[in-house]
N, C-alpha and C positions, 0 to 999 in steps of 0.2 A: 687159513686159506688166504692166500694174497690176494687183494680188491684189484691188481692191473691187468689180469686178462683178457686177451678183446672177447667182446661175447658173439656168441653162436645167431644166427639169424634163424626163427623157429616159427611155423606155418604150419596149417594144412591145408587141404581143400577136398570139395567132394564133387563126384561126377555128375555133376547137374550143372542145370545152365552154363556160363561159361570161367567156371571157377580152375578147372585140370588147366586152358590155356591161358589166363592168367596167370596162375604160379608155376607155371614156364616161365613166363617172362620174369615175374620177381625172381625166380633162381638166375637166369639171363643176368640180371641185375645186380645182385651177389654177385656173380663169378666180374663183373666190371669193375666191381669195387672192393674187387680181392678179399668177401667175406663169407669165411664159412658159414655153410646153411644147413639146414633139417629138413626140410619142404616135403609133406607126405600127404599121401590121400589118406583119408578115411572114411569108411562108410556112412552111406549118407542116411541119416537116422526119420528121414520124411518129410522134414520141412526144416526151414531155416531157423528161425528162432531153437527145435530139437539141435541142429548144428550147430550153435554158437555155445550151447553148455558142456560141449564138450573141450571146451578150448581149456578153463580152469584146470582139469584135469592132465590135460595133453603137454600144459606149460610145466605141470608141477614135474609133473614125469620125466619130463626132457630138460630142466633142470636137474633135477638129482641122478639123470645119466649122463649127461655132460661135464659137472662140476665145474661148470664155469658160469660167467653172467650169461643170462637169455635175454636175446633182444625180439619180444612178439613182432612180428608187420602182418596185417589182415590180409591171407593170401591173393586178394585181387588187388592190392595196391601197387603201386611204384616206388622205386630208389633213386633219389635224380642227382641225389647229391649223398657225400659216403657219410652215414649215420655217427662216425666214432664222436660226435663233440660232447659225449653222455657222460658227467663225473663218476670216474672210476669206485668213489668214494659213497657213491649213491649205493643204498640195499632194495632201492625201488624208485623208475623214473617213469613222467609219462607227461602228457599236455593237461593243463587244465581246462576243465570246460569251464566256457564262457556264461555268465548269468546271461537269460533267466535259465539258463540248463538245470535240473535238480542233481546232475549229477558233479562230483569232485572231479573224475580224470575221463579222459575220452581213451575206451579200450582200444584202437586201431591198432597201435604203438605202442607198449609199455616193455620196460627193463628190468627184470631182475636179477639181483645179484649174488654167487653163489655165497652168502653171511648166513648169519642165523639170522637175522630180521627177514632175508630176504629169501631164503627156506619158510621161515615158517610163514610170510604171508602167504604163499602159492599154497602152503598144506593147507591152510587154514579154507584157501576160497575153494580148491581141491574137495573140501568137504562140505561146503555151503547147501545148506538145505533148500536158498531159494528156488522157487521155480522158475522165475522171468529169466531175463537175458543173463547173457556174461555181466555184461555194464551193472546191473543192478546184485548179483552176487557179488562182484568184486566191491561193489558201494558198502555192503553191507559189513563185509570184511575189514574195510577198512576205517569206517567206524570204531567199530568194534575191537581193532587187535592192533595197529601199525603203531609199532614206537621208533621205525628204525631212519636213516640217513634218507630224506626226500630230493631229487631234479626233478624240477617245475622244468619242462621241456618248451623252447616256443614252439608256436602254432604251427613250423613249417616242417614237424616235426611229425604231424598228421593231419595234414592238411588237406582238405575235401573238396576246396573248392579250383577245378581243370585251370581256371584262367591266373590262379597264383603259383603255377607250377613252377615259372624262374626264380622263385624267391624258396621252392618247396626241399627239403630235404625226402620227405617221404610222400607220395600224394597216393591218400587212403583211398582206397577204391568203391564205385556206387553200384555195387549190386541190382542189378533189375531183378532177380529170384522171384519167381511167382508168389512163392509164399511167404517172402519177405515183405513184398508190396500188401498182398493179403493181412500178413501181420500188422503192419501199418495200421490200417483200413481199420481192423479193429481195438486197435488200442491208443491208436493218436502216432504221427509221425514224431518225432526229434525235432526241437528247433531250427537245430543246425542244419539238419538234414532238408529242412522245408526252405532254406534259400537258394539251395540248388538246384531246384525245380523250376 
């Protein structure tokens, strides 16, 4: 399978808070910067942290019906600038998180590539037993199994914070979700996430 394909821009959202008029606009945003997209609802399974584990699943699928690279964007983000500067070469790209974050890569934004590295990481988190968020199944995953071609993506690449947006390629989106803020509340916010406040 040839690595030059431009990849697929690949999303969902659910009909709660303001997630459906968000990924209007990222589809809006695709069509600006002439890249094909997925962009689909899916049922909203009751709270948010239940919606983000289906994302594993959703990528793997829409990779292997694609057959091209997939480029995730968390469907309440923005495109401000056109995504392609991701090496073709990569079987998996994404931003690093910043210490003291516990985790390797910030899920907003990640790439993968239709290779066998980049197959089987998505089967792999596709079947991840954990319970917690997307971020910590795909953590675990990648402990555990990635031997394949890594882009360390810069930060503008999923960038969170409104006031860096002339500098942003993608500016991930902040969710207010009831039950995401709830989530929060009982498990600790994000580091990252607590300077935007």
């Amino acid at each position: 399978m040839p690595r030059h394909k431009s990849p697929i821009v690949i999303s969902y959202y659910t009909n709660n808070w303001e997630y459906a008029e968000r990924a209007e606009i990222l589809k809006k945003d695709c069509e600006t910067f002439k890249l094909r997209n997925d962009i689909v609802e899916l049922e909203d399974q009751g709270s948010w942290i239940e919606n983000t584990r289906l994302k594993s699943q959703f990528v793997h699928e829409k990779l292997e019906e694609h057959k091209r690279p997939v480029l995730w964007i968390d469907g309440d983000s923005r495109i401000l600038k056109s995504p392609l500067g991701i090496s073709h070469y990569a079987d998996f790209a994404a931003v690093r998180a910043k210490s003291p974050s516990k985790k390797t890569w910030y899920a907003g934004t990640l790439l993968f590539n239709y290779t066998d590295a980049g197959r089987d990481i998505t089967r792999r988190w596709a079947e991840c037993s954990i319970k917690g968020s997307d971020h910590m199944a795909l953590e675990d995953v990648w402990f555990n199994c990635f031997t394949g071609i890594i882009h360390s993506l810069p930060d503008s690449y999923c960038e969170t914070r409104p006031e860096k947006s002339k500098s942003a390629v993608i500016l991930t989106g902040n969710s207010k979700d009831e039950s995401k803020q709830e989530y929060f509340k009982k498990n600790g916010t994000p580091r990252r996430m607590r300077r935007r406040k």
